[in-house]
C-alpha positions, 0 to 999 in steps of 0.5 A: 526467833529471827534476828532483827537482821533477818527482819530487814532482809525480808522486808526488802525482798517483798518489797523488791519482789516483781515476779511473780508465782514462782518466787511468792514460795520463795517469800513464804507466805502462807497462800503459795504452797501446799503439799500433801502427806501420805505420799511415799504408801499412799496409807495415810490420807494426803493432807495439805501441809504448809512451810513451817516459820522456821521454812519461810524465814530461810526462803526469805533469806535465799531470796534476799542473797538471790536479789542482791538484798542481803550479803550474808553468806553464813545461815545458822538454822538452830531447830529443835530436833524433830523441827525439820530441818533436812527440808532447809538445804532443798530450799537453799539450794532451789533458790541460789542455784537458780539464781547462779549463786551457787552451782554445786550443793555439798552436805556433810553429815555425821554418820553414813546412816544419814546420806540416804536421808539426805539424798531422799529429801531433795528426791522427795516428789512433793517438794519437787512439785511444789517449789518447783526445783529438778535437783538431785544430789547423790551419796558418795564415797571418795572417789573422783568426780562425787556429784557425777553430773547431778547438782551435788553430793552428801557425804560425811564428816568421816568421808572429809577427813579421809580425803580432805584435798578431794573435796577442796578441789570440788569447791575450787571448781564450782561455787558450792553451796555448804551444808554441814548437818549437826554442826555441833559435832565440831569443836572449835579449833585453836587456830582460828578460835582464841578461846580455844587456844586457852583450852588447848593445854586442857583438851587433847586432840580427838576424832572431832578436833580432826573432823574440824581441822579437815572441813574449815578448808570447806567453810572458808572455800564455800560460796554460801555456808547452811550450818544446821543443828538442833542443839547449839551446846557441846556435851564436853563445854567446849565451842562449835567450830565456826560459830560467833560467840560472846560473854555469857552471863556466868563466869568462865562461860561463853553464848552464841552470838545470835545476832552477829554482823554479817550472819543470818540466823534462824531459831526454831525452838521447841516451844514454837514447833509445839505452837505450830504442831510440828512436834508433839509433846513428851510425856516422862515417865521416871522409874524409881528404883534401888541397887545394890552392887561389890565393890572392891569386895564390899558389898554396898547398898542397897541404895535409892536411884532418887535423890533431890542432888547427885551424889558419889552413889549414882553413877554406881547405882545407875550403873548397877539398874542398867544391868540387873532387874531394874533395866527388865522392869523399865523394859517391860514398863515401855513394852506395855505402853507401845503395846497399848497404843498398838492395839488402841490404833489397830481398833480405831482402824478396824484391822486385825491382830498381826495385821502389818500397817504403817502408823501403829507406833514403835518402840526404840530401845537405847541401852548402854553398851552393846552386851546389855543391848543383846540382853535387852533383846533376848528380853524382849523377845521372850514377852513375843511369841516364837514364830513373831519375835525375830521378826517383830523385835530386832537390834542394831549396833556398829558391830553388826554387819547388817546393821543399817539394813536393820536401820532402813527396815526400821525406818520404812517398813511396818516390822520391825515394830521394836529396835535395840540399839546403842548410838547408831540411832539416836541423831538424825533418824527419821521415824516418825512412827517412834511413838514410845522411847525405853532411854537406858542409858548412863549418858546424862548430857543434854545434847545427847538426850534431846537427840534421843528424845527427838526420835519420839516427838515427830508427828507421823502423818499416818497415825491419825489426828495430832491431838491424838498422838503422844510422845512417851519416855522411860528412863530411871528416876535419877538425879543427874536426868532430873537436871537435864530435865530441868535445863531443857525446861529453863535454858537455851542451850547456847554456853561453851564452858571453859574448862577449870585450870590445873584439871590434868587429864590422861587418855580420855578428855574430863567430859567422856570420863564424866558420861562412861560408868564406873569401869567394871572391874571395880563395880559388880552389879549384884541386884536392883528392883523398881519401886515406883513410876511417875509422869511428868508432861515436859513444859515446852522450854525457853525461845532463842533469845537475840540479846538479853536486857544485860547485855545491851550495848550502851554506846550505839555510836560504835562501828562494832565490838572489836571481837566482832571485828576479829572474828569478821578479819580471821575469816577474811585472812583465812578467805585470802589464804584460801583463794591464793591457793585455788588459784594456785593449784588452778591449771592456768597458775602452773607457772608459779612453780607447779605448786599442786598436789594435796596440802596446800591449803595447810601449807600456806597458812603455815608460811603466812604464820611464818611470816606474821613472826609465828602467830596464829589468826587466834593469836594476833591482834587487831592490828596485826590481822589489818597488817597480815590482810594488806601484806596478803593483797599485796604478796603472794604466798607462792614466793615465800614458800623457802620460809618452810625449808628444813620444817620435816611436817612439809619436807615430804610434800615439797619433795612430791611437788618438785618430782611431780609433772602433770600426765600430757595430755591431761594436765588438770589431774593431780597425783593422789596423796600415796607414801608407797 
C-alpha cells in the first residue's frame, strides 16, 4: 500500500505533467508501456505484460523527485518476494538521471551471486525499448574507477567492508544514486539508533554490525536513497539499519514507520501480487513423522515431529528427520511431484521424454549443512538413471569451487532440472522454473523461509497459462514451522524485538543459537520414519498497514513527534559531518592541511563526539542535536582535529596524513590504506 504521502506526490505529477509520451510511462498509467516476455529464447510466446502497482507507484515517485513535486529523497520499497523488485533501480534511475538528479547509480547486494542478476536487469532488451533509457551498469570488484565510464556499478555488501574509502570517494565525485538490495541484512548501529544502544550490552559485533558501520558513509553521502526488501523483520529481532521506527503494539517491540515525514514508501505485499498475479499461490505439504536419537548415552524417543506447541523435544527431533529415513522419504515425496508436473507439461507440449526444454519446472533441495546435502544428492541421483543423473541433478555450496557456474546453469538452462543446496540459493535467486521446493532445514525464522519460499512463487512466462501453475513446499510437519506459517498468515512483519535484559551470552548471538541444531556431540541420530502428508493452500496474508486505529495521533495541531525529529536532525548531523568531509578530502580543499587519505569520515564524527562532551548522535537530545547543527554550520571540523591526539585508534592515520604528498602531476590521487 502506498502511504498517504505518496498519494500527493503522485497527484502532483500528473497534474504538472506536460510532455508528453515519454514521461506518461513514467506516471504509470496502464495505456503506456507494454513489454513482452519470452525475449531471452524465444520458447515461450511474447506476451504483453504491463507495470505492476508496485512499478507504477515508484515511477510516480521518480517523476515527483525529477519535477520538483517532492523532496523526498529516501525510497523504501517493502515487496514480497518473488514481487519484482530488481525492475525497481532500472526505473529510478532511468528517471533521475535524465533529469540530473543523480549522475552515477550504486547497487549494493548480499552475495556476489546476485551482481549478474543486477547487471542483467538494466541490460534487459525489453525494458530498454520500452521506457526508453541506454544505462548500463557493471559488476565490479575493488578496483579503481568500478563504473569504468558506464552510468554505474553493483557490488556487494562484502565488497563495501573491504574498501570502504573506494566507494566514498565514488559519491564524493558523482551525485550517486543508492541502491542497497535486501536491506534487512543490515542492523542497525548504536551510533545512530538509540534503541540499538540499549542493546549493545546484549549483541556482540558480528559480520552484519561491520557491513553497516561500512555502508552508512554510503547512505548519508548519497544523493537519493532505493532501500529495497522483501521482509521488513530481522531474524535476530533487532532494527534495520536506516529505517524510521516507532512503538509497536506489544511490550518491548518496536514497527517500522511506514508513514514517516520525509520518506516514500511502497508496499507490495503478497495478498496484492496474488490479486494481480504477479506470484503464484503455495501449496504446503507437511510431512509428519517420528525419531528416535542417544543422547548422552541414552536412548530417547521415539518421539512425534507434530505436536499443537514446541517443546524440549523438537529441535532433537528435527535434528534427527533431518539425517536419517525421514529426510529421504520427503525427498522422494518432492522428487515425485516435480517429477509429474514434468511429464504433465512434457504431453501438453507434445515433446518427447528426455527432451531438454525451458518451462518444465525444477526442483530445489535446501538441506541443513553441506554433509547431509552430498547425502541428498547421492540420494537423489540413485531415483535417475546413470547415463542422466550427474547431469540432471547437481549440488552447489560455498565450498565448492564451481559453484556459482552451477548456479548460472541453474538459472538458465533446461539441466540441471534438481539442485542441492544449503544458503547460496535461497535469496535473490531468479528461477522462475522452480515449480516444487524440498525445505530440510532446521532454520525456523520467518525471513529466512519466506526467502526460500519465494524461490517457487515467481511465474515462469514459459510453462504456460497462470491458472495452471503451482507453487509446492515439503517441509517437516513441526510445530516451530506451523507458527512461521501462522505469522506469514496473520502479521506484517515489520517488529524489531528488544532482547530480554540479564540474558549474557558467549560467542554466538541468543537468536543463531536458537536456529542451529543441537551440537552433534550430544545428539546422534539413531533412526525416524514418515507417518503422513497433508496439504494446506497458504492464505495470502495481511497488507502494509500505514497506521492502525491505535496508534492515531490525537493533537493534529503538533509540528511533529520529537522521535521523528531526532531521527530527521541525526541524519542532518550526520549529512554535515559527511559533506565537511567531501569537501575536505576534495583536491581544491588541500590547504586545510592536506587532510586526505581513508578514515576521514570516521575520524570527524569522532572529533564532533569529542566536541559535543563524548555524546554520540543516538545519545543526545533534542537540544543538543540543534546545538551540535549550528556549531557544524558555523566551525569546521579540520580545526579541531588536536581534540583526537594521544586516541592510539587515529594515531596511525594522522601520522599517514602528515608524511603524505600528493604525486606532482596528479594531485587527485590518494595513497591506498597499507600498514607495510
Amino acid at each position: 500500500m502506498f502511504t498517504t504521502r505518496c498519494n500527493q506526490v503522485r497527484n502532483a505529477t500528473r497534474s504538472r505533467r506536460a510532455t508528453p509520451h515519454r514521461h506518461r510511462c513514467w506516471t504509470g498509467e496502464s495505456r503506456g508501456i507494454k513489454i513482452l516476455a519470452g525475449y531471452r529464447t524465444g520458447e515461450a510466446p511474447l506476451t504483453p505484460r504491463t507495470f505492476r502497482s508496485h512499478q507504477r507507484q515508484l515511477c510516480g515517485i521518480a517523476e515527483a523527485i525529477a519535477t520538483g513535486a517532492s523532496d523526498a529523497r529516501d525510497i523504501l520499497a517493502a515487496v514480497t518476494p518473488g514481487g519484482g523488485k530488481s525492475l525497481l533501480p532500472v526505473l529510478a534511475a532511468s528517471r533521475l538521471v535524465e533529469a540530473g538528479i543523480v549522475d552515477r547509480v550504486c547497487w549494493i547486494v548480499p552475495r556476489d551471486s546476485l551482481r549478474l542478476q543486477a547487471e542483467e536487469a538494466f541490460a534487459d532488451p525489453a525494458w530498454r525499448a520500452a521506457l526508453p533509457h541506454r544505462l548500463s551498469i557493471r559488476a565490479a570488484d575493488n578496483t579503481p574507477d568500478p563504473a569504468r565510464g558506464l552510468a554505474g556499478y553493483v557490488t556487494t555488501y562484502q565488497g563495501v567492508t573491504a574498501a570502504p574509502d573506494l566507494h566514498l570517494a565514488e559519491f564524493r565525485r558523482y551525485r550517486t544514486l543508492l541502491v542497497i538490495d535486501e536491506m534487512h541484512h543490515l542492523p542497525a548501529l548504536a551510533d545512530t539508533d538509540p534503541a540499538a544502544a540499549a542493546q549493545a550490552a546484549f549483541l556482540d559485533t558480528d559480520e552484519a554490525s561491520s557491513w553497516s558501520r561500512a555502508i552508512l558513509p554510503l547512505l548519508e553521502c548519497a544523493r537519493v536513497r532505493l532501500l529495497l526488501s522483501g521482509t521488513l523483520e530481522r531474524a535476530d529481532g533487532r532494527a534495520i539499519l536506516w529505517l524510521p521506527y516507532r512503538k509497536g503494539r506489544k511490550a518491548r517491540t518496536r514497527e517500522v514507520e511506514l508513514d514517516a515525514p520525509g520518506w516514500a514508501v511502497i508496499g507490495y505485499s503478497r495478498s496484492q501480487a496474488l490479486a494481480e498475479k504477479a506470484v503464484l499461490p503455495v501449496t504446503f505439504g507437511a510431512l509428519d513423522g517420528e525419531a528416535i536419537w542417544r543422547e548422552e548415552e541414552v536412548e530417547v524417543g521415539p518421539h512425534r515431529l507434530s505436536a499443537p506447541y514446541p517443546s524440549e523435544t523438537t529441535r532433537p527431533a528435527l535434528f534427527t528427520a533431518l539425517r536419517t529415513g525421514f529426510a529421504e522419504a520427503l525427498l522422494r515425496e518432492a522428487f515425485v511431484a516435480v517429477r509429474g508436473i514434468r511429464a504433465e507439461r512434457r504431453e501438453a507440449r507434445g515433446l518427447a521424454a528426455g527432451t531438454a526444454a525451458r518451462g518444465l519446472g525444477k526442483l530445489l533441495v535446501v538441506a541443513p549443512d553441506q554433509l547431509a546435502a552430498k547425502h541428498y544428492l547421492d540420494v537423489i541421483r540413485g531415483w535417475i538413471p546413470t547415463a542422466q543423473a550427474d547431469h540432471v541433478a547437481q549440488l552447489a555450496t560455498s565450498d565448492q569451487a564451481h559453484a556459482h557456474e552451477v548456479l548460472a546453469a541453474f538459472r538458465l538452462r533446461p539441466e540441471p532440472s534438481i539442485l542441492v543446496t544449503v544458503a547460496m540459493a535461497y535469496e535473490g535467486l531468479d528461477v522462475p522454473e522452480v515449480a516444487v521446493v524440498a525445505a530440510l532445514t532446521h532454520i525456523r525464522s520467518r525471513p529466512w523461509l519466506e526467502q526460500m519460499i519465494a524461490r517457487a512463487t515467481r511465474v515462469d512466462p514459459h510453462a504456460g497459462a497462470y491458472e495452471t501453475q503451482r507453487a509446492l513446499v515439503f517441509h517437516p510437519d513441526d510445530p516451530l514451522f506451523a507458527d512461521f506459517r501462522r505469522r506469514m498468515e496473520t502479521e506484517q512483519g515489520t517488529l524489531a524485538r528488544r532482547p530480554k535484559p540479564g540474558r549474557g551470552q558467549g560467542a554466538l548471538p541468543l537468536w543463531l543459537r536458537d536456529q542451529l541444531p543441537p551440537p552433534r556431540d550430544s545428539i546422534i541420530p539413531l533412526q525416524s520414519n514418515a507417518l503422513a502428508m497433508r496439504f494446506d493452500l497458504l492464505r495470502p496474508g495481511p497488507d502494509l498497514a500505514l497506521r492502525r486505529p491505535e496508534q492515531e495521533a490525537t493533537q493534529v495541531e503538533m509540528l511533529g513527534p520529537p522521535s521523528a525529529i531526532e531521527r530527521r536532525l541525526r541524519a542532518q548531523l550526520g549529512e554535515l559531518v559527511g559533506t565537511q568531509a567531501i569537501e575536505d578530502e576534495d583536491g581544491r580543499a588541500g590547504m586545510r592541511g592536506g587532510l586526505s587519505g581513508p578514515g576521514l569520515y570516521h575520524r570527524y564524527n569522532a572529533c564532533l563526539k569529542r566536541i559535543c562532551g563524548n555524546k554520540s548522535r543516538a545519545e543526545m537530545t533534542l537540544g543538543e542535536l540543534e546545538a551540535a547543527i549550528g556549531w557544524m554550520e558555523r566551525n569546521r571540523l579540520s580545526e579541531h582535529l588536536h581534540l583526537l591526539d594521544g586516541d592510539p585508534r587515529y594515531a596511525w592515520s594522522a601520522r599517514k596524513r602528515q608524511e603524505w604528498k600528493p604525486p606532482v602531476g596528479r594531485p587527485d590521487r590518494r595513497p591506498r590504506a597499507s600498514r607495510r
